[in-house]
C-alpha positions as CSV (number, residue, x, y, z in Angstrom):
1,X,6.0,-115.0,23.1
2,X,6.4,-113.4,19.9
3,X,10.0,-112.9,18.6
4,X,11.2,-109.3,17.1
5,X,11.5,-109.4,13.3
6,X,15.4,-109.3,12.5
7,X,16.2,-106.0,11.9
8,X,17.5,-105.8,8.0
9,X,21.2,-103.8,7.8
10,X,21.9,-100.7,6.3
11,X,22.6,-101.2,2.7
12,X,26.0,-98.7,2.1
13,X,27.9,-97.5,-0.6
14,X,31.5,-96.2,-0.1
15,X,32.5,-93.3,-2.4
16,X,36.3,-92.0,-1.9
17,X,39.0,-91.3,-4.3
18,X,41.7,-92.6,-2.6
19,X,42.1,-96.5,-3.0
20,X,43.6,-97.1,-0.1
21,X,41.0,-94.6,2.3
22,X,38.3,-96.2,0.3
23,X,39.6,-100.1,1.0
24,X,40.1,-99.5,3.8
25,X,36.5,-97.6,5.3
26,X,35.1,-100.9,3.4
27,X,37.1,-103.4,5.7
28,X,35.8,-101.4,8.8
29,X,31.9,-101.2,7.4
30,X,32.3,-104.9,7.2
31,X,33.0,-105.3,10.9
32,X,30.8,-103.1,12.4
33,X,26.9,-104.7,13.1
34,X,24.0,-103.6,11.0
35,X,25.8,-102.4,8.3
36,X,26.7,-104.3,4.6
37,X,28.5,-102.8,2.0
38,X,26.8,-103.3,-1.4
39,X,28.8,-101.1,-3.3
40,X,32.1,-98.8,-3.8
41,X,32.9,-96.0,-6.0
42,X,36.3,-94.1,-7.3
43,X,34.5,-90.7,-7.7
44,X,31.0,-88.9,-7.6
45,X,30.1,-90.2,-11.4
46,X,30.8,-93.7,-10.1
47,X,28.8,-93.4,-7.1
48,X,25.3,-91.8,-9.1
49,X,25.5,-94.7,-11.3
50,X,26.1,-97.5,-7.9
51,X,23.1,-95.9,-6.1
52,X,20.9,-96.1,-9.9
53,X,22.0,-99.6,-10.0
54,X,22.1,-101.0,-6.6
55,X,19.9,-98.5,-4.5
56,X,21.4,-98.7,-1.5
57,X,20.1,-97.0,1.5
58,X,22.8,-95.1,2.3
59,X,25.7,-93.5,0.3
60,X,29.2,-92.9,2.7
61,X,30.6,-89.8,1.0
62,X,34.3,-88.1,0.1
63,X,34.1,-84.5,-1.1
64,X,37.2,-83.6,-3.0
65,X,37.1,-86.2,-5.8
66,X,37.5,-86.0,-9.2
67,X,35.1,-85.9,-12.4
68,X,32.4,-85.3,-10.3
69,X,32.6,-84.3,-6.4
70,X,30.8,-85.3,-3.3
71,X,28.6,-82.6,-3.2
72,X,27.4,-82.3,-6.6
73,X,26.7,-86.0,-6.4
74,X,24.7,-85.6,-3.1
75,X,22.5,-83.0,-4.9
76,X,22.2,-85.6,-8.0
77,X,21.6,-88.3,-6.1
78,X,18.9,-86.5,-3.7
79,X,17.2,-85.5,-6.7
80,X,16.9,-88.8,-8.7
81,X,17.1,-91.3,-6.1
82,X,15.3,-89.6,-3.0
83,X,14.9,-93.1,-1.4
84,X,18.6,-92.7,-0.5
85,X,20.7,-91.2,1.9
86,X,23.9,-89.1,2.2
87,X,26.4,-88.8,4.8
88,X,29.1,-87.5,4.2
89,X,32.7,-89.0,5.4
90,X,35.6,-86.3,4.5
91,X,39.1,-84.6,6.4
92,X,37.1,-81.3,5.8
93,X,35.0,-79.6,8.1
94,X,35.3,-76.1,6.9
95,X,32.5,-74.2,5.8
96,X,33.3,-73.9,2.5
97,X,33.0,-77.7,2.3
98,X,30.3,-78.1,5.1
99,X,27.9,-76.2,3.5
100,X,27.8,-76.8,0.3
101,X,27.0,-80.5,1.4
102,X,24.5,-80.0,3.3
103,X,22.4,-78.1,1.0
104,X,23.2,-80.6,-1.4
105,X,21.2,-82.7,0.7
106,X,23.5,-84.7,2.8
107,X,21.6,-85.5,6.5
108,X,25.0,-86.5,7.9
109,X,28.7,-84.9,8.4
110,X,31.4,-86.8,9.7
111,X,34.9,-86.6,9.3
112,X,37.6,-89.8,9.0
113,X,38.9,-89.5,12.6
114,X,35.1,-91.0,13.2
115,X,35.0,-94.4,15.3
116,X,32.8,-97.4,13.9
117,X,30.6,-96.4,16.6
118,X,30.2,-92.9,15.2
119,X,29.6,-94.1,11.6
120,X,27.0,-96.7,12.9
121,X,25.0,-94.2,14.7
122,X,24.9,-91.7,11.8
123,X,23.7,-94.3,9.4
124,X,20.7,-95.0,12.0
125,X,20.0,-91.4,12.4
126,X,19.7,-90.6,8.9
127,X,17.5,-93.4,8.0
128,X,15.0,-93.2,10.8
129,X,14.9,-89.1,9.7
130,X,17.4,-87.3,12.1
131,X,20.8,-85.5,11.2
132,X,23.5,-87.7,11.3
133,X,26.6,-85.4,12.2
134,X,29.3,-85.4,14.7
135,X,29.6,-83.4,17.8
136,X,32.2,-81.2,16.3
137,X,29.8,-80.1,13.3
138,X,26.7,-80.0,15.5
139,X,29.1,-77.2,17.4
140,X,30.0,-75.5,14.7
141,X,26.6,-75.2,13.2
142,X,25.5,-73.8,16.4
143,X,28.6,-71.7,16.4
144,X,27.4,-70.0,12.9
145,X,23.8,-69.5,13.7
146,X,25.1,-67.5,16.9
147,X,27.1,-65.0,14.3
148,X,26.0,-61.7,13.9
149,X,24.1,-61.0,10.9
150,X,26.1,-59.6,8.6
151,X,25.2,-56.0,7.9
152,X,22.8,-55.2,5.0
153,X,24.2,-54.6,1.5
154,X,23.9,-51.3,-0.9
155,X,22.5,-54.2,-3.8
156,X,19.7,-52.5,-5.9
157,X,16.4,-53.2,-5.6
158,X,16.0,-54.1,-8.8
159,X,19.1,-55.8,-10.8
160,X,20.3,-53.3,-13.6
161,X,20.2,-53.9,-17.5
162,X,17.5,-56.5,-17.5
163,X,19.6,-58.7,-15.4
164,X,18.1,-61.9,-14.0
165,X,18.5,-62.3,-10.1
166,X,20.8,-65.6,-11.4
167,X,22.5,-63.5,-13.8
168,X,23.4,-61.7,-10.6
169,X,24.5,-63.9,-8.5
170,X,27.0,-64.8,-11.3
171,X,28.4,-61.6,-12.0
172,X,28.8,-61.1,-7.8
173,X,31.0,-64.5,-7.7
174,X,33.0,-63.5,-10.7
175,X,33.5,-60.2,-9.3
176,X,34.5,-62.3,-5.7
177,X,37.3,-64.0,-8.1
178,X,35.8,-67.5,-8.2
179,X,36.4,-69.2,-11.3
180,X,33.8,-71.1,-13.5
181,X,34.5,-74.2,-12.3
182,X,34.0,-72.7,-8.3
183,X,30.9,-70.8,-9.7
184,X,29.5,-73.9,-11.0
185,X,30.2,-75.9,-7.4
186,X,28.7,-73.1,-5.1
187,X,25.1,-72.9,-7.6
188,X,25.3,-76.5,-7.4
189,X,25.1,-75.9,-11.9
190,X,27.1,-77.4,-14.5
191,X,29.9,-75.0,-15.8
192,X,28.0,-75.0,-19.2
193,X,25.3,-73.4,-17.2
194,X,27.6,-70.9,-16.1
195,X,29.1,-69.9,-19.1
196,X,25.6,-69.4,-20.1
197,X,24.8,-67.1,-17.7
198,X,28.1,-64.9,-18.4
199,X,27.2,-64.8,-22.3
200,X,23.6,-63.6,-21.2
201,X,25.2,-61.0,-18.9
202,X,27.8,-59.8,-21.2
203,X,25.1,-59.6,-24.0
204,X,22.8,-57.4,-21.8
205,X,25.8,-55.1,-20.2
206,X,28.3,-55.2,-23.5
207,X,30.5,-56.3,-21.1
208,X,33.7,-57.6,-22.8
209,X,35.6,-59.6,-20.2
210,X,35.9,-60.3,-16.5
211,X,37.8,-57.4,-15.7
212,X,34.9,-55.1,-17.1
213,X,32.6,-57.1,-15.2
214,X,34.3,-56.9,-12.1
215,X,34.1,-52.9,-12.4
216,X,30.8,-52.7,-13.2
217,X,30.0,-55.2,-10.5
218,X,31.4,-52.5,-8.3
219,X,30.1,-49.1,-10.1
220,X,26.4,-50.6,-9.7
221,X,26.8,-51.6,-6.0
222,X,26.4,-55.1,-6.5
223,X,29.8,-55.8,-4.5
224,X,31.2,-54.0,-2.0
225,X,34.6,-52.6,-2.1
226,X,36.9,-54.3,0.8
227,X,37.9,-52.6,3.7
228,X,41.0,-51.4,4.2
């Protein structure tokens, strides 16, 4: 009779901020079966270079962290290192951070009230090529592709004064009030990038400041005004 070959466990990498979360996600990885923790990392610059270095098969993922965040890692780490996974392990299951992650790349969403059971199961998912989320994402997923399509906007055709279609995009966001920084997160870019694209745009529109572009955002349709 010929015995299964011994099923090799997930390598992980824990990246979290907090010390104590991040301790303490590692003592519960090392308990649970089919899982070893290679790796652990402070923040999303930490965690690029742990999955360059150790290439782990899967990366256990914070959001809100400094230097560099979970998403922007995710996208990095997709892009370079496309032999490992993301799941992402965070308090946040908003859209605003949902999103963002998964078109970063992550194949998994769980947040911290997860069991070890939970955890387990998403790590196996996401390596044998299924989504690795928790019932409560799965529902609200299915919740937003239910949502009504949102009404069609009075954008141009064509953008105005030579504008690129990113160019756009950044002038709509500015107008929205995000900052550079938030710009920079929701085009997956680096600010530098950003503050490229406002010199272009000023340059073409002789635009002077965000003010001016948040009016002409408005006079050439490219935003509509709120509704009262």
């Amino acid at each position: 009779m010929t015995e299964e070959p011994v099923k090799k466990p997930a390598r992980v990498v824990v990246a979290d901020d907090q010390t104590v979360v991040r301790e303490g996600i590692v003592m519960l990885l090392g308990l649970l079966p089919g899982i070893e923790v290679v790796g652990a990392a402070g923040d999303g610059e930490e965690a690029v270079r742990l999955v360059a270095e150790l290439a782990p098969d899967v990366v256990l993922m914070d959001l809100r962290m400094p230097r560099c965040d979970g998403a922007e890692a995710t996208r990095r780490i997709r892009a370079e290192y496309p032999g490992t996974q993301v799941v992402v392990l965070t308090t946040f299951a908003d859209d605003a951070s949902l999103f963002p992650a998964l078109r970063a790349g992550a194949r998994g969403y769980l947040t911290k009230d997860a069991g070890g059971d939970e955890i387990v199961r998403a790590v196996e998912n996401v390596l044998s090529g299924d989504a690795g989320l928790s019932p409560s994402i799965q529902r609200r997923l299915l919740e937003r592709l239910s949502e009504p399509e949102p009404l069609p906007s009075s954008v141009p055709a064509a953008p105005p004064d030579g504008l690129t279609a990113r160019e756009v995009e950044v002038l709509v966001l500015i107008a929205e009030g995000l900052s550079n920084q938030e710009i920079a997160r929701e085009l997956h870019v680096s600010t530098a990038t950003v503050k490229t694209h406002i010199n272009n745009l000023f340059a073409k529109t002789g635009l002077k400041d965000r003010a001016q572009a948040v009016r002409y955002a408005y006079g050439k349709g490219l935003v509509r005004p709120p509704v009262s």
